[in-house]
VOGUPA-512260 format. One record per residue (C-alpha): x, y, z. Coordinates in steps of 0.2 Angstrom, whole numbers, padded with zeros to 4 digits. Layout:
# residues N
    c1    c2    c3
     X     Y     Z
...
END
This chain:
# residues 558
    c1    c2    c3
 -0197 -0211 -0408
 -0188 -0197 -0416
 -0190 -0191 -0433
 -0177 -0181 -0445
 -0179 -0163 -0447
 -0187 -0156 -0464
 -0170 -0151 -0470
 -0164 -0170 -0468
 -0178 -0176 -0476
 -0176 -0164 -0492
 -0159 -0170 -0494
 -0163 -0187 -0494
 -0176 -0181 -0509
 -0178 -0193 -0524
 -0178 -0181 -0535
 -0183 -0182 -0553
 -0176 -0173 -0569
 -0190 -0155 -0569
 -0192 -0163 -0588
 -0201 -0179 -0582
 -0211 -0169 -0568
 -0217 -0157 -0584
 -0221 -0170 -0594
 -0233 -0176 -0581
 -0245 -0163 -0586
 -0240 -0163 -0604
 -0226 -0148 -0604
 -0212 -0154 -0616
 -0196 -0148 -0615
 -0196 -0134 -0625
 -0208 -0127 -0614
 -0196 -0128 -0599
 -0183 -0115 -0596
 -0172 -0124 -0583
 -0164 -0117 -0569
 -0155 -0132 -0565
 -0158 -0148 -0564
 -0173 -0147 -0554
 -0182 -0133 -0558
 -0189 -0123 -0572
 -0198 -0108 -0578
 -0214 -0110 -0590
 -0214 -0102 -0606
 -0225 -0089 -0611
 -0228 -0099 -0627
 -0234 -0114 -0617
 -0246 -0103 -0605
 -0255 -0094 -0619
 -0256 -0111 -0630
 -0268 -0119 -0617
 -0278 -0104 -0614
 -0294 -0111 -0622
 -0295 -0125 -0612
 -0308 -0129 -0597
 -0303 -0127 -0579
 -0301 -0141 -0569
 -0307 -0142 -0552
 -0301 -0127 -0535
 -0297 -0131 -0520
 -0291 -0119 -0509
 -0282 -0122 -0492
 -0282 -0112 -0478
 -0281 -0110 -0458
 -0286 -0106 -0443
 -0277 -0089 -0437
 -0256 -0096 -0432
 -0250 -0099 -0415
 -0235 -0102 -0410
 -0239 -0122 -0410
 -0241 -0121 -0428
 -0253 -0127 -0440
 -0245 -0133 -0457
 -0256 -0126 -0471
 -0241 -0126 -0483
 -0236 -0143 -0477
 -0256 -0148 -0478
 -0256 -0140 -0496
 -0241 -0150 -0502
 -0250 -0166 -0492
 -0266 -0166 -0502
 -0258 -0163 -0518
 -0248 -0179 -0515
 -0264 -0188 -0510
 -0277 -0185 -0524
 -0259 -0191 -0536
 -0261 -0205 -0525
 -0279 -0211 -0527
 -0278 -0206 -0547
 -0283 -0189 -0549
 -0270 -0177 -0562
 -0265 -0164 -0548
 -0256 -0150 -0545
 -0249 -0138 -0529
 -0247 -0121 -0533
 -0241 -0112 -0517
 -0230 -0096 -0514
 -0211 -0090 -0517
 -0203 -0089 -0498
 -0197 -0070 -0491
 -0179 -0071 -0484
 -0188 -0059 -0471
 -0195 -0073 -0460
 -0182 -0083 -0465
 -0169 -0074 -0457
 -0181 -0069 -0444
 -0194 -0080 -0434
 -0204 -0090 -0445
 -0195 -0102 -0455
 -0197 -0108 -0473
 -0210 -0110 -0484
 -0209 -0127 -0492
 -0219 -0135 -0481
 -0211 -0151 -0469
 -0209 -0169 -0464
 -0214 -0178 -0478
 -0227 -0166 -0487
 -0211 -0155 -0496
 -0209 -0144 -0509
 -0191 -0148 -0517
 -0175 -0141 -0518
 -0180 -0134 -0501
 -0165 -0123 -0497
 -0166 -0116 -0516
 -0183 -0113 -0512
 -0180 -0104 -0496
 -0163 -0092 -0503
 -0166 -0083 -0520
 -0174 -0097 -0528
 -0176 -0093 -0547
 -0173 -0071 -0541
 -0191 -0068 -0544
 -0190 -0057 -0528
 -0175 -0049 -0533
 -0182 -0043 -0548
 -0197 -0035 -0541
 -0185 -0029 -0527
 -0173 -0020 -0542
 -0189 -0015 -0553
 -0198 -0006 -0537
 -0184  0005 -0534
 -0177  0008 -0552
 -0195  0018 -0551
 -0189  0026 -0536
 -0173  0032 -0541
 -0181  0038 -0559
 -0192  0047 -0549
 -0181  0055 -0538
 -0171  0059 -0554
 -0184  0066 -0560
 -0186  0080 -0547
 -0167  0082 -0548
 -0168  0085 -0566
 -0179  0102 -0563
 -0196  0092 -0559
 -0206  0096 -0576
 -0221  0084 -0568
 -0221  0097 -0553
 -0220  0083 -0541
 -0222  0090 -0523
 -0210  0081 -0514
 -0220  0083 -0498
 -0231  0071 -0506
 -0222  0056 -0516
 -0230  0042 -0512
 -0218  0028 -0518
 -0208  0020 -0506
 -0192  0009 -0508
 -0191 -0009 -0504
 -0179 -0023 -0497
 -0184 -0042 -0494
 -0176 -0042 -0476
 -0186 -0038 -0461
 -0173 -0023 -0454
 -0185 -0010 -0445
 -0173  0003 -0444
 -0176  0009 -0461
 -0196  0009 -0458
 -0195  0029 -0458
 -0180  0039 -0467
 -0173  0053 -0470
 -0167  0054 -0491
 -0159  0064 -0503
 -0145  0072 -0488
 -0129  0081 -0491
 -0131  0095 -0502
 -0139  0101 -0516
 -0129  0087 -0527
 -0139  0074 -0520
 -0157  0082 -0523
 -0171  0087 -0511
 -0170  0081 -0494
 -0188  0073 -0489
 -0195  0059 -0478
 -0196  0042 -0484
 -0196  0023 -0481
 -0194  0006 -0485
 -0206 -0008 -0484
 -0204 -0026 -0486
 -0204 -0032 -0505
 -0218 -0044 -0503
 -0229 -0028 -0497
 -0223 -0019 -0515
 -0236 -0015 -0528
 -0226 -0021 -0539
 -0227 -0040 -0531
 -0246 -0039 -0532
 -0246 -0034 -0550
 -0234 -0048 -0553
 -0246 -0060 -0546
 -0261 -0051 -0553
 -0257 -0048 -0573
 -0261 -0061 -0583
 -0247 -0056 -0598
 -0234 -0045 -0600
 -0243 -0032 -0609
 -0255 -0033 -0593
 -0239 -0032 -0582
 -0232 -0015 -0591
 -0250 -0007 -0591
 -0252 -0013 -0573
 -0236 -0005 -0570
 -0238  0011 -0579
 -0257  0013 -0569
 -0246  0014 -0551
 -0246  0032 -0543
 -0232  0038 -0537
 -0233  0055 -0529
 -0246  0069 -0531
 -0244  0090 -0536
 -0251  0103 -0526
 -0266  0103 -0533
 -0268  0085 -0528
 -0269  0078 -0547
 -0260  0062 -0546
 -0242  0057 -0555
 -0240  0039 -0563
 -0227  0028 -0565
 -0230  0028 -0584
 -0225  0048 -0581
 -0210  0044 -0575
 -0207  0033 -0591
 -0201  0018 -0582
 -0214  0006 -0584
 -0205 -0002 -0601
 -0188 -0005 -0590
 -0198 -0011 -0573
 -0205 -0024 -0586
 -0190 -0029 -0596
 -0184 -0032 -0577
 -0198 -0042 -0573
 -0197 -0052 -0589
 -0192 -0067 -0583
 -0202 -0065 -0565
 -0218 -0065 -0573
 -0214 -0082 -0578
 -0222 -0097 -0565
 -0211 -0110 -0559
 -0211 -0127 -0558
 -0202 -0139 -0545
 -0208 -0156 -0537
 -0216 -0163 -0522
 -0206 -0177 -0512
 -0216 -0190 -0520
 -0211 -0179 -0536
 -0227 -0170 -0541
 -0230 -0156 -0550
 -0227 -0140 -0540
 -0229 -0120 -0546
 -0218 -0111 -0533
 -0224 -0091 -0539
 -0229 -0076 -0532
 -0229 -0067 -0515
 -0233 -0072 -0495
 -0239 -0062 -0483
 -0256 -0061 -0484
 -0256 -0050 -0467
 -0250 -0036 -0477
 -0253 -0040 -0494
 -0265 -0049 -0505
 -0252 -0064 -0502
 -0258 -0078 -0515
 -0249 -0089 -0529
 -0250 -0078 -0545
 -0265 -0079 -0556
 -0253 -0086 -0571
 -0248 -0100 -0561
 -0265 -0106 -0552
 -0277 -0104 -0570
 -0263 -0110 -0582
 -0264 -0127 -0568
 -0282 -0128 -0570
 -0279 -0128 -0587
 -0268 -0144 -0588
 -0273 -0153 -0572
 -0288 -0160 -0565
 -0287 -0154 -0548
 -0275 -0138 -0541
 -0272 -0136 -0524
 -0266 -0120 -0519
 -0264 -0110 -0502
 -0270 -0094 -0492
 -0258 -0087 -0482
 -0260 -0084 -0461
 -0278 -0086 -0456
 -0294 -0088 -0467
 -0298 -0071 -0459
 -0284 -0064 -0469
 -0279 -0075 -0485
 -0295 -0084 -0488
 -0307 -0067 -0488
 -0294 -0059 -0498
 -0292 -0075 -0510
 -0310 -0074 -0513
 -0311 -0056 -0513
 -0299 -0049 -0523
 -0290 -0063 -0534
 -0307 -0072 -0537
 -0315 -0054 -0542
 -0299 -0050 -0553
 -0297 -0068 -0562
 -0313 -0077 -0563
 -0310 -0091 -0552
 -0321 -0101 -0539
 -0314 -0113 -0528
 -0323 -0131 -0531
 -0318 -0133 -0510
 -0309 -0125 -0496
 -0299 -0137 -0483
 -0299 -0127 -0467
 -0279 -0131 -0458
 -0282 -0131 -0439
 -0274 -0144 -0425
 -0276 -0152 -0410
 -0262 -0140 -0400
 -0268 -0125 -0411
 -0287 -0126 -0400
 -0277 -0131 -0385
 -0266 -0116 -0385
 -0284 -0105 -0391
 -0292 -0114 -0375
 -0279 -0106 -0365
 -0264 -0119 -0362
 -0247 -0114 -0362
 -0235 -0119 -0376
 -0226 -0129 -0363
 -0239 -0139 -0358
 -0246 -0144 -0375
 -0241 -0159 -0375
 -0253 -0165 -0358
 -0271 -0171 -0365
 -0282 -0158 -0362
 -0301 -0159 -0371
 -0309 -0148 -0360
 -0297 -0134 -0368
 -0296 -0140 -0386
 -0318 -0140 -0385
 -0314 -0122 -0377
 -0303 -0119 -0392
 -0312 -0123 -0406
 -0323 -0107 -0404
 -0310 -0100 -0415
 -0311 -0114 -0430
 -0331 -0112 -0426
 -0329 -0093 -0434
 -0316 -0098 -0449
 -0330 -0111 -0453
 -0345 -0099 -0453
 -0335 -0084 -0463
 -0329 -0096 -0476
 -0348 -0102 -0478
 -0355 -0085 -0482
 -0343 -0084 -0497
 -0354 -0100 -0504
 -0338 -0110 -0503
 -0340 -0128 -0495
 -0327 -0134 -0480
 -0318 -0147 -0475
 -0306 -0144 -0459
 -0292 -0156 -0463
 -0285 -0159 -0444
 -0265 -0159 -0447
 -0257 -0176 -0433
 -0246 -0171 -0422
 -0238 -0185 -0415
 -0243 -0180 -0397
 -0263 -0180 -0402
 -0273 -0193 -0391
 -0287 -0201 -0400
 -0300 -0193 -0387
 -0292 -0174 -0392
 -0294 -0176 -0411
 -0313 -0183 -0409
 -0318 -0170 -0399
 -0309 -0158 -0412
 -0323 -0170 -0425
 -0337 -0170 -0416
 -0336 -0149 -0415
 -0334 -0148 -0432
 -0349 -0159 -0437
 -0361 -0146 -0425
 -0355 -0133 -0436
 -0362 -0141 -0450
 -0344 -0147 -0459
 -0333 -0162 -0458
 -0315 -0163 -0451
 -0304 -0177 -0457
 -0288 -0181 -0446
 -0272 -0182 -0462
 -0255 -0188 -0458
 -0246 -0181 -0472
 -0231 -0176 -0461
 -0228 -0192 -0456
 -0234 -0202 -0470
 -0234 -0193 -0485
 -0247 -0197 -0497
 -0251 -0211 -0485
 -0256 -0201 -0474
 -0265 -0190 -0483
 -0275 -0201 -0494
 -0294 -0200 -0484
 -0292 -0180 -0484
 -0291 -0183 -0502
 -0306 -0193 -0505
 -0316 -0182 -0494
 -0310 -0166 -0504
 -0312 -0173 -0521
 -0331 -0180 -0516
 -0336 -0163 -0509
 -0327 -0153 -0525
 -0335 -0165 -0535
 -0354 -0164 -0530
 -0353 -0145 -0538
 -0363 -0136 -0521
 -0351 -0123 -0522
 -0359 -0105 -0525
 -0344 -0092 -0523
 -0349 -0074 -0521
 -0340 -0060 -0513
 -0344 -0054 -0497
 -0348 -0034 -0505
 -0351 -0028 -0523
 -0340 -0017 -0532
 -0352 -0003 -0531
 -0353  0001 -0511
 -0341  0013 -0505
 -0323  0009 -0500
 -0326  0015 -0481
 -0343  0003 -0483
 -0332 -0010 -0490
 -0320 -0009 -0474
 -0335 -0010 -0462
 -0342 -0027 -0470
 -0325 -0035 -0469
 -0324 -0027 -0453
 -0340 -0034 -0447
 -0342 -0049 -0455
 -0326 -0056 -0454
 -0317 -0050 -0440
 -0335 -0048 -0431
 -0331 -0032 -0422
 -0341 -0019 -0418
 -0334 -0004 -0428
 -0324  0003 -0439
 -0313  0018 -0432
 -0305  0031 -0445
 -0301  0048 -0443
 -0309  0062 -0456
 -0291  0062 -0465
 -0294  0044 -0471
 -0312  0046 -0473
 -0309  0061 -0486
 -0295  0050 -0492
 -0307  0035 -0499
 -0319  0049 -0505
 -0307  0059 -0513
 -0299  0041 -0522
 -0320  0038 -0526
 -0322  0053 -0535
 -0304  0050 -0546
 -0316  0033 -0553
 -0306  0022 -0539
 -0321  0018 -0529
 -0327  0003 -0538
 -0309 -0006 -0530
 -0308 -0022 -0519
 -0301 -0019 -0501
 -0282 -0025 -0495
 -0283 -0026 -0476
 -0265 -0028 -0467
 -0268 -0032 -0451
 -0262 -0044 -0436
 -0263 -0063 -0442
 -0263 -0068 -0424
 -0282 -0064 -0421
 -0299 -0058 -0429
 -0295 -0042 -0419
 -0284 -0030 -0421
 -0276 -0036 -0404
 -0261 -0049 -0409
 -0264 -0057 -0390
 -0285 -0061 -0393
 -0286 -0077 -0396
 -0301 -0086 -0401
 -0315 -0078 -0406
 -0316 -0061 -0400
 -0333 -0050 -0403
 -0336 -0032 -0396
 -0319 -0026 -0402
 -0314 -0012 -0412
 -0304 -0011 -0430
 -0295  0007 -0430
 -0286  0012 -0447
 -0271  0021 -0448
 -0267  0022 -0464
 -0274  0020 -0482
 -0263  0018 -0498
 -0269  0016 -0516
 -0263  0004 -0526
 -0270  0010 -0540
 -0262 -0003 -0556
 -0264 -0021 -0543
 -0282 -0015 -0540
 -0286 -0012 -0525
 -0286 -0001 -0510
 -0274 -0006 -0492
 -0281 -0003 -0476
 -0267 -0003 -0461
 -0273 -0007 -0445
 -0268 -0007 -0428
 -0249 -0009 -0424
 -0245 -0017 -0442
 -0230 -0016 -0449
 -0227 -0015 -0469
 -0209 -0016 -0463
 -0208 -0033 -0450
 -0192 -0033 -0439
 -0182 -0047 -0433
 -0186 -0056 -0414
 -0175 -0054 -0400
 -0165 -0070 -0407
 -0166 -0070 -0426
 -0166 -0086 -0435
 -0151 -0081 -0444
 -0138 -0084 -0431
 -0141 -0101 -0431
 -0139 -0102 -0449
 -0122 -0108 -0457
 -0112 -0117 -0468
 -0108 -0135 -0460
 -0088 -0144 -0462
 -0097 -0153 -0481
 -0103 -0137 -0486
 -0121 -0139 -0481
 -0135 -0125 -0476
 -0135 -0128 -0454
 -0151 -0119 -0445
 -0166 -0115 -0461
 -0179 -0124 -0457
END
């Protein structure tokens, strides 16, 4: 049997006027800024107008750590939406804008597929409403100012050995990881080193997605260091006086937007991925404004639990009061095959032996998740090559590990197909068991707070970091910083550090190379391993086989 590809499908898209799908959760019109036909910004009028309301009920989805079978926790997010609509429940998806990095690059899109899709999908995937733009033009206006600034005779007395602030582009292009800035004479300033990460890893995309207003944006924003002086003391952004532009640039950013499912359901499409290397969730403004106008919201977690969950429940949890109701746990047949040590080629054999090998990995998601107090349900996403005997034995795993996997065919079905994952996660977010806590208090020390993620996340044995960093967090302790939560950015692949681990690995080590302060999102990033703030394209980039066809249609994004 063949199926059409995600693009073909999205084309075909009934699509409704964005007013109707608004109206579905009581947003008029007015309260609709339209970017086109088929999607629209929220006003800030409407988002503080439902302020006082009650929250409806969490439900967080996330996955086991990504092989190169996939998993479809987008896809799965956008599934389950569908599927509580469908047996009556007022529900919304809020999931994340989509990088042109890993568009152009290796991993595809980020609206999801088959017939569990957010629409328009290629507006989705390229530019969409210029949210990353903005942020992209708001980080560097900061870094020219502030390069300006040492031009203009340096009154802040900047030491240029030590300005922290790094440009950003939202393309993965390596070669501009390290440079060389500010060349050609003493027209063009003081020559220092400096570098580029990719947008999505930019402070100002975690303050974006953090603040809850645009006062909270701007005081974010001015509470950024930048660079340091001799003596240490640290420089702001608010020194540099360009936190009033950076939010007149974010203005219309800051603002959630709404698109539609294929069944055309209410979608938020805001705020940043990558949760290897940033805190990578939808934006607070989007997922509590949803709560407040919907019964249930279902929103996403980026790469493995290890990663997007603990920072999910760590960070934006801590920061914005929330408490998931239920976490749906992504993991498939081929994912536990491929952890049971098959070969991508040979995925398609039936092989239970190595998918009850595999599941060692889904065992530790299902125990970390647990100790936050959150309740589980592993949602096993169909594959069309999945024998029955494979996704029992994927079940009975599960059920020894005190949880209950529910096989959902939203791909292939839609809502359809997604309909008894829905009941399962509504029961469970229903019955109220869930007890969220963070896995360390604000008060331990940021090196303590490293070690229990360390630990009791990735279960390794230690925590290597050389005197520099540890006189790093201890200096940022004693400037009042040490009450933040911690940003790990390391490998998605696997609990270690190692990208080739797979399954559950114990006995390893977490080595930090770098620490960097992000002083106005919150929170403190830890870079480990091989990690790159700044990805670079595969051997064969997706982008070559992208193109225009003879009807003037988008070829090759997927």
């Amino acid at each position: 049997m063949s199926y059409k590809t995600d693009i073909e499908i999205a084309r075909e898209a009934q699509k409704r006027p964005i007013q109707e799908i608004g109206a579905k959760l009581g947003i008029g019109s007015d309260d609709l800024l339209p970017y086109g036909h088929d999607k629209a910004k929220l006003s800030q009028s409407f988002i503080d107008s439902v302020q006082d309301r009650p929250n409806g009920k969490l439900v967080l989805v996330t996955a086991i750590n990504p092989t190169p079978a996939g998993e479809g926790k987008t896809t799965t997010t956008v599934g389950l939406g569908d599927g509580l609509n469908r047996i009556g429940k007022k529900a919304a998806v809020c999931i994340r804008e989509a990088s042109l990095g890993p568009n152009f690059g290796m991993k595809g899109g980020a609206a999801g597929g088959g017939m569990a899709q957010v629409v328009p999908m290629e507006d989705m995937n390229l530019h969409f409403t210029g949210d990353f733009h903005a942020i992209t033009s708001a980080h560097n206006l900061l870094a020219a100012m502030l390069d300006n600034h040492v031009y203009w005779g340096n009154a802040l007395e900047i030491d240029i050995r030590r300005v922290a602030w790094r440009r950003v582009l939202d393309m993965n292009d390596r070669a501009l990881r390290q440079i060389n800035v500010n060349l050609g004479g003493v027209a063009n300033g003081f020559p220092r080193e400096a570098g580029f990460d990719i947008t999505v890893a930019s402070e100002v995309m975690a303050i974006l997605c953090l603040a809850k207003n645009l006062e909270d944006l701007q005081e974010r924003l001015g509470n950024m260091i930048v660079a340091y002086r001799r003596d240490r003391s640290p420089v702001f952004c608010r020194d540099i006086k360009a936190d009033g532009a950076m939010t007149v640039l974010l203005k219309d950013a800051m603002q959630p937007n709404l698109v539609q499912t294929l069944e055309n359901n209410p979608a938020f499409v805001h705020g940043g991925p990558f949760a290897n290397i940033a805190h990578g969730c939808n934006s607070v403004t989007a997922t509590t404004t949803a709560l407040r106008i919907a019964e249930y919201v279902v929103t996403e977690a980026g790469f493995g639990a290890d990663l997007g969950a603990e920072k999910f429940l760590n960070i934006k949890c801590r920061k914005a009061g929330l408490a998931p109701d239920c976490v749906v746990l992504v993991a498939t047949v081929r994912a536990m095959k491929m952890n049971g040590g098959v070969a991508k080629a040979d995925l398609g054999a039936e092989n239970v032996a190595a998918v009850q090998s595999g599941c060692a990995n889904l065992g530790r998601h299902i125990g970390n998740l647990k100790s936050f107090g959150v309740p589980v349900v592993v949602a096993i996403n169909h594959f069309v090559t999945d024998t029955d005997a494979e996704v029992q034995a994927v079940k009975d795993y599960v059920k020894t590990q005190g949880s209950e996997a529910v096989l959902s065919q939203h791909w292939e079905f839609g809502s359809k197909g997604s309909e008894e994952l829905a009941k399962k996660v509504a029961e469970v977010a229903e019955s109220g068991v869930s007890n969220v806590a963070p896995i360390y208090p604000d008060e331990i020390s940021l090196f303590d707070k490293i070690d229990t993620i360390a630990k009791r996340i990735y279960h390794a044995d230690e925590v290597i970091a050389d005197q520099k960093i540890r006189t790093q967090l201890k200096d940022w302790e004693e400037q009042g910083y040490g009450n933040l939560p911690i940003c790990m950015a390391k490998t998605q692949y696997s609990f270690s550090t190692d990208p080739t681990l797979r399954g559950a690995p114990t006995g390893h080590t977490v080595p930090v190379r770098e620490v960097r302060l992000s002083a106005g999102a919150g929170f403190v990033v830890v870079i480990c391993g091989e990690i790159m703030t700044m990805p670079g394209l595969p051997r064969v980039p997706s982008a070559e086989a992208i193109h225009l066809n003879a009807d003037g249609q988008i070829e090759g994004l997927f």
